[in-house]
C-alpha positions in Angstrom: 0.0 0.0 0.0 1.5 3.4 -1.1 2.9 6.2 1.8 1.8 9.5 1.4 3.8 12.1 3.2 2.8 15.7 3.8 5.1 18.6 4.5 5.1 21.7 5.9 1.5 21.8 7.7 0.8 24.6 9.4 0.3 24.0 13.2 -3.6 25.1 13.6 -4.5 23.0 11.1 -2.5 20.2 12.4 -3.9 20.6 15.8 -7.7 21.0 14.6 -6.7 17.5 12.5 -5.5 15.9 15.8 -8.3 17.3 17.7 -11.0 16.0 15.2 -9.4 12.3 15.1 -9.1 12.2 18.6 -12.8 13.1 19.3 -14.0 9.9 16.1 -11.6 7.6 17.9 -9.3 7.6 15.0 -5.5 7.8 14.3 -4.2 11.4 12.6 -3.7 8.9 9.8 -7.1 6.9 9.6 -8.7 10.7 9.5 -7.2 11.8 7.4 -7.9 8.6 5.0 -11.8 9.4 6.2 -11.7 12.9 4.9 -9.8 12.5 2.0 -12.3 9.4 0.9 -15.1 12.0 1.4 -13.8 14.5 -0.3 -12.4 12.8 -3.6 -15.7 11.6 -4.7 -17.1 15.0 -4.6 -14.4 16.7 -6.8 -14.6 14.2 -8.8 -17.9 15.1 -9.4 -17.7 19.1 -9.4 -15.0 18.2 -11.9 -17.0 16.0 -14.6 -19.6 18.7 -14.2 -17.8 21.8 -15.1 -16.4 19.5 -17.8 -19.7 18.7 -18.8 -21.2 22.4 -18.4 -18.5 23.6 -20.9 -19.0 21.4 -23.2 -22.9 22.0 -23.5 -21.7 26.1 -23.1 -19.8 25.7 -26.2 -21.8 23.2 -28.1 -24.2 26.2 -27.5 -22.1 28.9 -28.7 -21.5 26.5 -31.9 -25.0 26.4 -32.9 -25.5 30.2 -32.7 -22.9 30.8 -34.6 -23.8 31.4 -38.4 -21.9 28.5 -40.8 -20.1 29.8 -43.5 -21.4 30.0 -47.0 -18.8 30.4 -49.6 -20.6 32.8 -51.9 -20.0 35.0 -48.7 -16.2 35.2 -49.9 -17.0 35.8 -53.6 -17.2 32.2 -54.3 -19.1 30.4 -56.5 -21.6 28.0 -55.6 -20.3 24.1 -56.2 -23.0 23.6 -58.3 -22.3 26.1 -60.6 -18.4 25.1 -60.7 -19.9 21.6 -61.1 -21.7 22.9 -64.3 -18.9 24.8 -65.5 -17.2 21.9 -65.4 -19.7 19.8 -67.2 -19.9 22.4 -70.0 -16.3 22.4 -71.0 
């Protein structure tokens, strides 16, 4: 089973870890396996949904935008090269 080891904690939030452990019955370690195992789930989640609510945000965006016609450059329409092309 992998080791995690975390530096540099500040003391207050050390102590209000300890404190919190101490008052489920739990080791600093076993809480802080308990609050990390509640936590990870819900990131997860806010995660996948501001993945998801960009991807509708720009799948929106997408259909309002107007598609591009080429006669809009000066082009001509493809059928009409097509029957250029036919009348040669």
């Amino acid at each position: 089973m992998p080791t995690l080891y975390v530096r540099n904690i500040p003391d207050d939030l050390y102590e209000r870890l300890r404190e919190l452990a101490s008052s489920q019955h739990r080791s600093i370690s076993a809480q802080v396996l308990t609050i990390l195992e509640q936590a990870l789930p819900l990131q997860i989640q806010q995660a996948k949904s501001e993945t998801t609510k960009f991807i509708t945000e720009t799948l929106a965006e997408m259909r309002l935008r107007r598609r591009v016609n080429p006669t809009d450059f000066g082009l001509p329409d493809s059928t009409t090269l097509i029957q250029e092309d036919r009348d040669r």
